[in-house]
C-alpha positions in Angstrom: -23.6 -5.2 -4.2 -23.8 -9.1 -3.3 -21.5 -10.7 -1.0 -19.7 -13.4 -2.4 -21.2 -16.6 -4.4 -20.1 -19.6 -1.9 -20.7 -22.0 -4.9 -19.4 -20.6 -8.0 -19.8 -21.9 -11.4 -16.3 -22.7 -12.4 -15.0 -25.7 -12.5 -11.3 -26.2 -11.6 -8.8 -27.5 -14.1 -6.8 -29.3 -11.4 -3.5 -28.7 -10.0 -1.6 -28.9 -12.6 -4.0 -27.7 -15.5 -4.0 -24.1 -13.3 -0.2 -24.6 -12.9 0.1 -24.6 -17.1 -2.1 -21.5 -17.0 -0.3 -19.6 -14.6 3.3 -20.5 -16.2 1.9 -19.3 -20.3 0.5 -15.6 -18.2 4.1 -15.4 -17.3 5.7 -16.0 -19.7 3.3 -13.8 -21.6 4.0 -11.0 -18.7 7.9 -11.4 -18.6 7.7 -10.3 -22.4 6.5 -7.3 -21.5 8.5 -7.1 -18.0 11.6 -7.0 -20.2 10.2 -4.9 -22.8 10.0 -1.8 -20.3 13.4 -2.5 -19.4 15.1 -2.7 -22.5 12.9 -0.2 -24.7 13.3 2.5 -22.5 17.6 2.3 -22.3 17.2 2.0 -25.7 15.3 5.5 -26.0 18.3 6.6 -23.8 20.9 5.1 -25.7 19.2 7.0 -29.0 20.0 10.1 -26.6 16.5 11.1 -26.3 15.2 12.4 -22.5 13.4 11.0 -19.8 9.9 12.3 -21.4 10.4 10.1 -24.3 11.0 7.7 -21.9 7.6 8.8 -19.9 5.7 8.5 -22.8 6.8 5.3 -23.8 6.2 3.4 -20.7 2.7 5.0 -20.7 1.6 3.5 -23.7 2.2 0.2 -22.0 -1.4 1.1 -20.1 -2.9 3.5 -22.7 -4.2 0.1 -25.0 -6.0 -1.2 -21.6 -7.6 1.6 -20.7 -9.7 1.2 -24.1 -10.0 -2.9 -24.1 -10.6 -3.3 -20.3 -14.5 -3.3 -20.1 -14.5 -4.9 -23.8 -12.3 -7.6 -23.0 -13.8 -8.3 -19.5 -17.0 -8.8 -21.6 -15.0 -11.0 -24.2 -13.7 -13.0 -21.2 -17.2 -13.6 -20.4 -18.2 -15.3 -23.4 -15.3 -17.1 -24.2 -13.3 -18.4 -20.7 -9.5 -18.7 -20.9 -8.1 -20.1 -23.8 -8.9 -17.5 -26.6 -8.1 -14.6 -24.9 -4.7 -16.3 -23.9 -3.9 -17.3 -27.5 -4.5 -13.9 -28.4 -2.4 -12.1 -25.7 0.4 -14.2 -26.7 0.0 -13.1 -30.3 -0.1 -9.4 -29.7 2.9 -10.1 -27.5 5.4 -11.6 -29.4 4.4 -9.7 -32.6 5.2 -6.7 -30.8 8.3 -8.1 -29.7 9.5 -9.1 -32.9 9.0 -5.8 -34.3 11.1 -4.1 -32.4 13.9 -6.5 -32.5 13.4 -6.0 -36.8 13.2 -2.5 -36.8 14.6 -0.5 -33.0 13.1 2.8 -33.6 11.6 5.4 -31.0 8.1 5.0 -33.2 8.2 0.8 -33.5 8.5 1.0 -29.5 5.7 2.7 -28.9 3.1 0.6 -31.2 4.9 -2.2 -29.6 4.3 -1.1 -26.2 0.7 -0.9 -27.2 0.4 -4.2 -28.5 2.1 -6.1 -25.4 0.1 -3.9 -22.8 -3.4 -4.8 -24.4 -2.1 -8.6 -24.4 -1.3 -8.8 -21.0 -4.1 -6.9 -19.9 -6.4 -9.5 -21.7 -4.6 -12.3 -20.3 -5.1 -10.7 -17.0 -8.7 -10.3 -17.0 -8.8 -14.0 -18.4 -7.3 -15.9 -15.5 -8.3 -13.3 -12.5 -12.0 -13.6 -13.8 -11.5 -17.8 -14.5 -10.2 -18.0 -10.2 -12.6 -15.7 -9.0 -15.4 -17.8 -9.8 -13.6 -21.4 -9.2 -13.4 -20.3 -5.9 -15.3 -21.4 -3.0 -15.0 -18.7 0.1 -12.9 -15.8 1.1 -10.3 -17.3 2.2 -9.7 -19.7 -0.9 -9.7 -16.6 -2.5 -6.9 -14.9 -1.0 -5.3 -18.5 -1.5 -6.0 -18.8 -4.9 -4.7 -15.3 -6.1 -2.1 -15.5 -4.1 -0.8 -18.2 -5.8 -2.2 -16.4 -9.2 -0.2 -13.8 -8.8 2.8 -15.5 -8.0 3.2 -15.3 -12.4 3.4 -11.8 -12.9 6.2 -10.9 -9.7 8.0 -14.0 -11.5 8.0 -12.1 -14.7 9.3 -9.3 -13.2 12.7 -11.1 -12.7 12.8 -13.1 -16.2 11.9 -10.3 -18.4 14.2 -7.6 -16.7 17.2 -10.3 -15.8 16.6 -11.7 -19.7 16.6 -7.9 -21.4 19.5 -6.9 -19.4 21.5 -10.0 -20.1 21.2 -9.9 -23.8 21.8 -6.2 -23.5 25.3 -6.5 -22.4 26.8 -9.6 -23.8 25.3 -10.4 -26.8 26.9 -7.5 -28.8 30.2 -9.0 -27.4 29.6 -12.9 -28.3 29.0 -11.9 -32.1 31.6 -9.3 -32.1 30.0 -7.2 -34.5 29.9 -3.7 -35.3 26.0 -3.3 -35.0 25.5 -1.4 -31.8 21.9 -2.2 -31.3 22.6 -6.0 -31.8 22.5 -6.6 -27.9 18.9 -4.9 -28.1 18.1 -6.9 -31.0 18.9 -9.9 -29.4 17.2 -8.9 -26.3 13.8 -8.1 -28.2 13.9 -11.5 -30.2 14.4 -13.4 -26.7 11.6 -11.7 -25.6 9.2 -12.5 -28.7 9.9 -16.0 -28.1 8.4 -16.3 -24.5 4.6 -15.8 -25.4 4.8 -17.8 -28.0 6.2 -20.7 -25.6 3.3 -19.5 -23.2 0.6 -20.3 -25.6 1.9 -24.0 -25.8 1.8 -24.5 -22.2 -1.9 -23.0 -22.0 -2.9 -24.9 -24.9 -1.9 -28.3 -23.5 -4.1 -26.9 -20.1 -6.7 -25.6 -21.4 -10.1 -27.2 -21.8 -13.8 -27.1 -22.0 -14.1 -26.4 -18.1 -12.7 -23.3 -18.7 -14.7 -21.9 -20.7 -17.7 -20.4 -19.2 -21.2 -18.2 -20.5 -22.0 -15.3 -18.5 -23.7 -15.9 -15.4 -26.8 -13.7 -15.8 -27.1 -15.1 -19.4 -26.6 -11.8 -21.3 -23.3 -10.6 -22.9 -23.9 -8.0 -24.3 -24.9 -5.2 -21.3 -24.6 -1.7 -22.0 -21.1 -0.3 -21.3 -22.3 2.3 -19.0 -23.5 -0.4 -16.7 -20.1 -1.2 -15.1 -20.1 2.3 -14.2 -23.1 1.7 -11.5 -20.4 -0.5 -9.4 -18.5 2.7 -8.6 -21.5 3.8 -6.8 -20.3 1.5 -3.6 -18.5 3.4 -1.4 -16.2 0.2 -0.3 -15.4 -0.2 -4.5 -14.0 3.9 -4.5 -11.9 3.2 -1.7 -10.8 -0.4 -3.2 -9.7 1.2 -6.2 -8.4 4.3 -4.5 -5.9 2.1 -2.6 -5.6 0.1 -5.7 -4.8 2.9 -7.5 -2.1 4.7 -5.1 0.1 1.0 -4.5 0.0 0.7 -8.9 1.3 4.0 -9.1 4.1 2.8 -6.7 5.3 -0.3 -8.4 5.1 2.7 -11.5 7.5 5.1 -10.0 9.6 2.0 -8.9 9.7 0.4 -12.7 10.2 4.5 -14.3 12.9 5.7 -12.0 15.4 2.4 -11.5 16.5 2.6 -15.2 16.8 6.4 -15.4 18.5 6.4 -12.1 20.9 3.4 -12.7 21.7 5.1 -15.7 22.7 8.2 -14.1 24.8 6.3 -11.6 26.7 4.8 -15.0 25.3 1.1 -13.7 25.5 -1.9 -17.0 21.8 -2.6 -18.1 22.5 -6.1 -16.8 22.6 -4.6 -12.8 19.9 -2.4 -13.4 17.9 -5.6 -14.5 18.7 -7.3 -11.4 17.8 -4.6 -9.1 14.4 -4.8 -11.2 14.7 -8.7 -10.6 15.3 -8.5 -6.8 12.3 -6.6 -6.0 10.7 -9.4 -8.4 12.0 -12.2 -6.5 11.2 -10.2 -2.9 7.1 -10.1 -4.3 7.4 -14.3 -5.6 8.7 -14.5 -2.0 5.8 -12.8 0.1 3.6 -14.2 -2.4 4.7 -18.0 -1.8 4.1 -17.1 1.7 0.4 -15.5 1.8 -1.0 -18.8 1.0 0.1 -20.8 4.2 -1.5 -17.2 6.2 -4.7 -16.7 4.2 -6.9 -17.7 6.8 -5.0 -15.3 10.0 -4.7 -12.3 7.7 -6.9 -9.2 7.0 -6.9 -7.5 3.3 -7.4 -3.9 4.8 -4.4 -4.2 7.7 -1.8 -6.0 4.7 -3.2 -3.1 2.4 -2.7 -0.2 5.5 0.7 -1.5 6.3 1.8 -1.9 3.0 1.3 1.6 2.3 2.7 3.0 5.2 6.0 1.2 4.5 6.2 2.0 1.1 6.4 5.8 2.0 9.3 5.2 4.3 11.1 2.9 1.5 10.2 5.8 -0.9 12.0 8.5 1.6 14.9 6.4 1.7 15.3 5.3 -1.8 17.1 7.9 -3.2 19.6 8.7 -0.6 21.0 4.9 -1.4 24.8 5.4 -2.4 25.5 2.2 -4.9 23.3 -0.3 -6.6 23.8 -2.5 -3.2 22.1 -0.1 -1.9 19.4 0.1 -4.3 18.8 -3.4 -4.5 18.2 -3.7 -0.7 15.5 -1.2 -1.0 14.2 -3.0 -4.4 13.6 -6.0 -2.2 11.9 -4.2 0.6 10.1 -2.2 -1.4 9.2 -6.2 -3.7 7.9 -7.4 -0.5 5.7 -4.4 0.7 4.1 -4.3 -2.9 4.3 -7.9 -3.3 1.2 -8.4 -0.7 -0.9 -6.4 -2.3 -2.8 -7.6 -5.1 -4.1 -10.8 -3.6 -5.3 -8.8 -0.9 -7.1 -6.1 -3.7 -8.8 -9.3 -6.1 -10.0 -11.1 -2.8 -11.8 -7.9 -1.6 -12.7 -7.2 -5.0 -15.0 -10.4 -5.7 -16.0 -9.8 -2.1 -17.8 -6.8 -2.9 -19.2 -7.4 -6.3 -21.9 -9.8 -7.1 -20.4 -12.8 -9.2 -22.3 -11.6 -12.4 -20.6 -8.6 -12.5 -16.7 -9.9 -11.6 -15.7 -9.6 -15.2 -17.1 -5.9 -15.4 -15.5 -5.4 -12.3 -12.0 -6.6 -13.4 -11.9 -4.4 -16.3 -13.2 -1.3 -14.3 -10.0 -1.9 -12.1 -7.9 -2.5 -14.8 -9.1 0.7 -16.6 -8.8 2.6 -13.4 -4.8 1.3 -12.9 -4.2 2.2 -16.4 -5.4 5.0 -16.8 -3.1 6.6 -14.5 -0.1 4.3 -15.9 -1.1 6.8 -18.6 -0.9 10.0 -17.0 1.9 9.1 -14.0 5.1 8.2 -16.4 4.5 11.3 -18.2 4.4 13.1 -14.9 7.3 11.3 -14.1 9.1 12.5 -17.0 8.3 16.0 -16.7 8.6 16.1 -12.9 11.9 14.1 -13.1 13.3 16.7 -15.4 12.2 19.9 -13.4 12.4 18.5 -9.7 14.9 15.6 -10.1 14.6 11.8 -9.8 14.4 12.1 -6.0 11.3 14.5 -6.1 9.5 12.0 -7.8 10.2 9.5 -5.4 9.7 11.4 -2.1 6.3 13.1 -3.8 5.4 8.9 -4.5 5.9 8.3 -1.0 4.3 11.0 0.1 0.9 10.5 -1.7 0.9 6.6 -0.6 1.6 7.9 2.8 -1.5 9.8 2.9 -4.1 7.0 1.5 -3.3 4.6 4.1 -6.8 5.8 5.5 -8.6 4.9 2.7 -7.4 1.2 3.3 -8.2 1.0 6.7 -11.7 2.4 6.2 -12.2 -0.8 3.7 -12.2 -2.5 7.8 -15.7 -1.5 8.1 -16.9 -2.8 4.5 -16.1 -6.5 5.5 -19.0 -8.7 6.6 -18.9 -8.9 10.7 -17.2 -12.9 10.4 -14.2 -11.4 8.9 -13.5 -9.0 10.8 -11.0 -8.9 13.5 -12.0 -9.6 17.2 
């Protein structure tokens, strides 16, 4: 494994180039944010269970666990713009689908359509500031600021959905029951498709870059080798357990709101808050880049979420709920900066888009598996289970991020 390149290839699009890009990933993002709001009340509101529900919120990850290594390769050859333009395509057509037909089996091809588009449009932009930047501590900058789009999303899509939900039935005054969700899916098809204007006006020759080692077309089973670092199981590991929170946190808020009877607008802005709580934290990493350490934010950010976790549940009202929503937005908030910085710390620049798409595959893959152990487990153990086993599990991996202390080179460690 090679430490990181101190003079990457990239070459910035300027300030507000990388603002343009940023805005189209999430706008591209908040489609989806808003589609696993809305499509699972809908499922609901159809009267089927919370294992429909499971399943359909895992087919949000089951597309990237296939495209991952193939699109980190794509990324490779073709920089940002294509693979943006494409995202927002898949997006919005899966979007518009639903809003023309709301049925149990449209939701799920559209969830596969919008989760392989904004896993593409991930890999795109995470791979494009890896390289652009020039030390660690750019790095934590630079994705901090990157991933200030997708905690943004998590408040327009869910705030959006839940909006159109509940008053737009009312403003036509029709007799169409599903209008509101109608009109919510249409809102949502329109955002990618604004998205790709903003990062067609950015984007540009600059970013788009040939592989580094020259050849794009390694065999897949290469990107397996990087899993052969001890420091990359434990990164993903980590990685892996703080996903599977913000999971449980996106599965259980609709099925418990609607238990508690709350309108689909409040439960979208309890889902907003703890979007707003991670722009927050976000907006503030930044202006700490070069005092903080990745593994101690990762360490305390799990240990926190288990307490949050404990206490979730118990929370009387959606006051309540959305206090711990924000909480729980700015514990989980810190962490993915913190995960791409150490990331293209420990994997030689070459290899960054292969490593994106291993991570991304690793994520998914239990975004596959966990909502449908959510929907089982939610209906044998109740919602509270689910969350207390969460915290639980997070709990116990907070070694695993504090080892990741003795993988950093001796200048960035702590004195």
């Amino acid at each position: 494994m090679g430490d990181l390149n101190p003079e990457p290839s990239a070459a910035p699009v300027g300030a507000n180039g990388f603002a343009r890009l940023v805005a189209g990933h999430t706008l591209v993002h908040a489609s989806m944010a808003g589609m696993r709001l809305a499509a699972p009340l809908l499922a609901l509101h159809l009267g089927l269970g919370t294992l429909y529900v499971g399943v359909l919120l895992a087919l949000y990850s089951l597309t990237q666990v296939f495209i991952a290594l193939p699109a980190g390769r794509f990324v490779e050859r073709h920089g940002v713009r294509r693979p943006l333009g494409l995202g927002a395509l898949a997006a919005g057509t899966g979007a518009w689908l639903c809003a023309a037909f709301p049925r149990f089996e449209v939701l799920c091809l559209a969830a596969l359509l919008m989760g392989g588009a904004t896993g593409l449009c991930m890999i795109a932009l995470q791979r494009y500031v890896g390289r652009a930047a020039r030390d660690g501590t750019e790095l934590k900058r630079m994705f901090s600021w990157l991933s200030l789009g997708p905690a943004a999303s998590n408040f327009v899509g869910p705030v959006l959905a839940g909006l159109c939900i509940d008053h737009f039935a009312q403003l036509l005054h029709g007799d169409d029951e599903l209008a509101g969700f109608r009109a919510a899916f249409a809102s949502l098809a329109l955002l990618p498709l604004i998205g790709w204007l903003l990062v067609r006006s950015a984007a540009s020759a600059q970013t788009r870059h040939p592989p580094v080692n020259g050849d794009s077309a390694q065999p897949l089973a290469s990107a397996w080798e990087l899993l052969r670092a001890p420091r990359m199981r434990a990164l993903l590991l980590v990685n892996w357990l703080l996903s599977s929170c913000w999971d449980v946190h996106t599965f259980v808020v609709p099925v418990l709101g609607h238990e508690y009877g709350l309108p689909a607008s409040v439960i979208g802005t309890i889902l907003g808050a703890f979007a707003v709580a991670a722009v927050a934290v976000r907006m503030l990493l930044p202006l700490l880049a070069n005092r903080i350490r990745e593994w101690a934010v990762l360490c305390g950010a799990m240990l926190f979420t288990a307490l949050l976790f404990g206490l979730y549940p118990l929370m009387p009202n959606a006051w309540a709920m959305g206090i711990c929503s924000v909480l729980l937005g700015l514990a989980l908030g810190m962490v993915q900066p913190m995960v791409m910085s150490l990331l293209h710390q420990f994997t030689p620049e070459a290899r960054h888009g292969e490593a994106l798409g291993l991570r991304m595959m690793a994520i998914n893959a239990s975004s596959v598996v966990m909502p449908l152990f959510f929907g089982t487990a939610g209906a044998v153990i109740g919602i509270a289970g689910v969350f207390w086993f969460a915290g639980a599990a997070v709990g116990s991996g907070a070694r695993a991020a504090w080892r990741l202390k003795k993988s950093l080179p001796l200048e960035q460690r702590p004195l």
